[in-house]
C-alpha positions as CSV (number, residue, x, y, z in Angstrom):
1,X,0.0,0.0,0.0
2,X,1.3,3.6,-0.9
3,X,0.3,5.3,2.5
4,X,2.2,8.2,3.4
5,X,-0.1,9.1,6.4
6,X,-1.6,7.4,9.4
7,X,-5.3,8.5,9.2
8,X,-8.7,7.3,10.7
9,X,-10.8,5.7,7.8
10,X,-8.2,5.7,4.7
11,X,-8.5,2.1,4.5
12,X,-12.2,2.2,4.3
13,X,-12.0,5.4,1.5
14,X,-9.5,3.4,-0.6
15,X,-11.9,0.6,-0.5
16,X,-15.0,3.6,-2.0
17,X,-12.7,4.8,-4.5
18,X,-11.2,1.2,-5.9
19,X,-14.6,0.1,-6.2
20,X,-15.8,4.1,-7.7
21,X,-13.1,3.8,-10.1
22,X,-14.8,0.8,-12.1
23,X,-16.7,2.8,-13.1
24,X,-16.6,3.3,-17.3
25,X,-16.9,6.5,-16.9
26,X,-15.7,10.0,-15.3
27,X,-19.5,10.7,-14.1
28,X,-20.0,7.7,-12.5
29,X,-16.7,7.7,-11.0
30,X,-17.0,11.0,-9.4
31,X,-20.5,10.6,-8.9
32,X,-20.2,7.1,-6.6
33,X,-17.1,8.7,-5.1
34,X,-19.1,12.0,-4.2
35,X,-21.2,9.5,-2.1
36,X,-18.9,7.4,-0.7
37,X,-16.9,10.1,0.3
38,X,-19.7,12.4,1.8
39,X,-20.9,9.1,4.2
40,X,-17.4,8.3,5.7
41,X,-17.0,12.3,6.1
42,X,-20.5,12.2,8.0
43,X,-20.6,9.1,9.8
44,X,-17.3,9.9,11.5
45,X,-14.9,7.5,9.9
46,X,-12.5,9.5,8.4
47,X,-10.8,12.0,9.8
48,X,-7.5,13.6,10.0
49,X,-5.0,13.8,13.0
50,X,-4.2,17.3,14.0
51,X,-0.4,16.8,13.2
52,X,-1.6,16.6,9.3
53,X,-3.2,19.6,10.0
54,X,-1.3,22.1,10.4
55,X,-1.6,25.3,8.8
56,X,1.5,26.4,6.2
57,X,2.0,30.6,6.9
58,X,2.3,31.6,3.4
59,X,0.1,29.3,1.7
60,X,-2.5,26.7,1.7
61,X,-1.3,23.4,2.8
62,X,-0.8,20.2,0.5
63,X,-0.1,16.8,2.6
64,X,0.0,13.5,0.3
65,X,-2.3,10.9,2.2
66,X,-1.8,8.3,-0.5
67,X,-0.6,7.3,-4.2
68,X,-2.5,3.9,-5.7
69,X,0.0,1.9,-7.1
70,X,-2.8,0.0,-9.3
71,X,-5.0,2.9,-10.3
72,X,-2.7,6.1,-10.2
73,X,-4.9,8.0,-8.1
74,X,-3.8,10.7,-5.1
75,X,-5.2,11.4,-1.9
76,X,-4.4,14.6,-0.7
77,X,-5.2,16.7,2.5
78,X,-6.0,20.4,2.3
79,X,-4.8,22.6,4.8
80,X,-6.7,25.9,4.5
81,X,-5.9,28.9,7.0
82,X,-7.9,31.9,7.5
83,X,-8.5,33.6,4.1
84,X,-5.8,31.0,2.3
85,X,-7.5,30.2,-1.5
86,X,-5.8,29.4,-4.7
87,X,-5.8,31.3,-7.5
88,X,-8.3,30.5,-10.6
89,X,-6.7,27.5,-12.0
90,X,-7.7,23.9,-13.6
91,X,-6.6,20.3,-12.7
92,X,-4.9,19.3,-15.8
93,X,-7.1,17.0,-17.4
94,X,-7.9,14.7,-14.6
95,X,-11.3,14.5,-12.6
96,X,-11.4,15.1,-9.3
97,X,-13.6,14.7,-5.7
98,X,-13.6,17.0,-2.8
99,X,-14.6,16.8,0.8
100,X,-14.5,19.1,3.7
101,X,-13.7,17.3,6.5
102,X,-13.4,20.5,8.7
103,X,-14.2,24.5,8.7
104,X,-16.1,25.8,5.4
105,X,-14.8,25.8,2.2
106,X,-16.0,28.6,-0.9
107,X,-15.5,27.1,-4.6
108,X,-16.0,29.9,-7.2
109,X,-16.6,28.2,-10.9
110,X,-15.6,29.7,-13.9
111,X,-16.9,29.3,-17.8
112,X,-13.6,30.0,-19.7
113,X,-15.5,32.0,-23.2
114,X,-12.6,33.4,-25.1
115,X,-9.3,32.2,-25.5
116,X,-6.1,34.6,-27.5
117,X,-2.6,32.4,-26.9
118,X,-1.9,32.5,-23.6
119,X,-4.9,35.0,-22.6
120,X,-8.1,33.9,-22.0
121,X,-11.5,35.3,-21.0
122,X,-13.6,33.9,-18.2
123,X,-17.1,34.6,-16.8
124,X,-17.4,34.0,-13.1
125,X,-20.3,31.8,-12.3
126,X,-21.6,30.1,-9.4
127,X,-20.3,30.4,-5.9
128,X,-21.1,27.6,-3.7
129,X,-20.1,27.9,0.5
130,X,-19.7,23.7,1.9
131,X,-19.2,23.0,5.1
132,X,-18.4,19.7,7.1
133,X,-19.5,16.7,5.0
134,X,-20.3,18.6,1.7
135,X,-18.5,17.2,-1.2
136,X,-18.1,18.2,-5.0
137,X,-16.7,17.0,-8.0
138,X,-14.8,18.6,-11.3
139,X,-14.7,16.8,-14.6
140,X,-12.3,18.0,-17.2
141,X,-13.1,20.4,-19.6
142,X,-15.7,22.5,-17.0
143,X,-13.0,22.8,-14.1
144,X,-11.7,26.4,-13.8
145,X,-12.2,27.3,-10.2
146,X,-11.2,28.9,-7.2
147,X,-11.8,27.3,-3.5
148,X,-10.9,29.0,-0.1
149,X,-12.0,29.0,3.3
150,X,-14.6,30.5,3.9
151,X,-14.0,31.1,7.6
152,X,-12.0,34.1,8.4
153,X,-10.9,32.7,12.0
154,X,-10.9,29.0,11.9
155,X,-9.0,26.5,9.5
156,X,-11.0,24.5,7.3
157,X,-9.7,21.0,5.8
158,X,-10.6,19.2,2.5
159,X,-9.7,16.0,0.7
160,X,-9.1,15.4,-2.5
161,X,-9.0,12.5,-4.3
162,X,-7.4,13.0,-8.4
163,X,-7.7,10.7,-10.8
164,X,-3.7,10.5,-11.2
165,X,-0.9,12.3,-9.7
166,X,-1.7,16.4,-10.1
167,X,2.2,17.7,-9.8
168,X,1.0,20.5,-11.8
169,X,-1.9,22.8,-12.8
170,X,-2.1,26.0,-15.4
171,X,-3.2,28.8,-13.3
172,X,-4.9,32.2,-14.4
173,X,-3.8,35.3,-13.3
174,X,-6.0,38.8,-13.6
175,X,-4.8,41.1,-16.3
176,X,-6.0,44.8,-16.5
177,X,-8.7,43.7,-18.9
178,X,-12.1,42.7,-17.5
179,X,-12.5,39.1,-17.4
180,X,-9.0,38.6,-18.8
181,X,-6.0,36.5,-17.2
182,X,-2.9,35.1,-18.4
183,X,-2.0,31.5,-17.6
184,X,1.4,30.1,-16.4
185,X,2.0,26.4,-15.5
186,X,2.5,26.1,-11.6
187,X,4.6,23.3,-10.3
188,X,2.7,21.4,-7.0
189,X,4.5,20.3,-4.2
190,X,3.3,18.6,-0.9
191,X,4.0,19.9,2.6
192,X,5.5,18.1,5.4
């Protein structure tokens, strides 16, 4: 097994994702995962020691809970401090499933309408506040967003579960324009 982590209930969310990703297709993969992943959230079996936890000053955190070595999917903890969010970005092509296991998470989606090199255009559309047990799902093309917490004094944590390895994303930075950004390629990293 590819742990990297020791946390309450992985064993029981590898088991919902190995069976979610036999699924033929990315809809019914994220869609039995989105369940799976919102009962063990609710029911109290999964949840993260404080040690994995721990806030990162300048950014939001990214802890690797696990790699399948038969599927290629990562399971990764979010560490979100107060106001810590990510900039408008995508997920490279591969689906993925989200959980709040703690605090209250914002997700901003965005419908990407013009595109000129490296500019593009987007329209902001729905904004969606989750708390504790709330879970979502992204599905390459439709997955520009943004996600923060929500809660300006607490820390809020989320899972993730991508359908490979995500060791890099393009992400979409505001020009003077309205509704224009330029994207650059951002290399991901995990925290310790």
């Amino acid at each position: 097994m590819a742990t990297t982590a020791t946390v309450p209930g992985l064993e029981r969310l590898i088991d919902v994702i190995d069976a979610a990703v036999a699924h033929p297709t990315f809809e019914g993969i994220t869609d039995s995962l989105k369940t799976g992943l919102q009962d063990l959230i609710r029911s109290g079996q999964i949840d993260l020691p404080d040690d994995l936890c721990t806030t990162c000053q300048d950014h939001y955190g990214r802890r690797l809970l696990y790699r399948s070595p038969d599927h290629g999917y990562a399971v990764v903890a979010m560490i979100w401090g107060p106001g810590q969010g990510t900039a408008l970005h995508d997920h490279a092509g591969t689906w993925c499933v989200e959980g709040v296991v703690r605090g209250q998470i914002e997700v901003t989606q965005y419908d990407m309408i013009e595109r000129q090199g490296e500019h593009w255009r987007f329209h902001r559309e729905d904004t969606l506040t989750t708390g504790v047990g709330a879970a979502g799902s992204l599905i390459p093309p439709f997955d520009y967003h943004t996600i923060r917490n929500a809660d300006g004094a607490a820390t809020s944590v989320t899972v993730h579960v991508y359908g490979a390895e995500m060791d890099r994303c393009t992400v979409f930075e505001p020009e003077d324009r309205d509704g224009w950004y330029r994207q650059h390629s951002k290399a991901l990293a995990y925290d310790h």
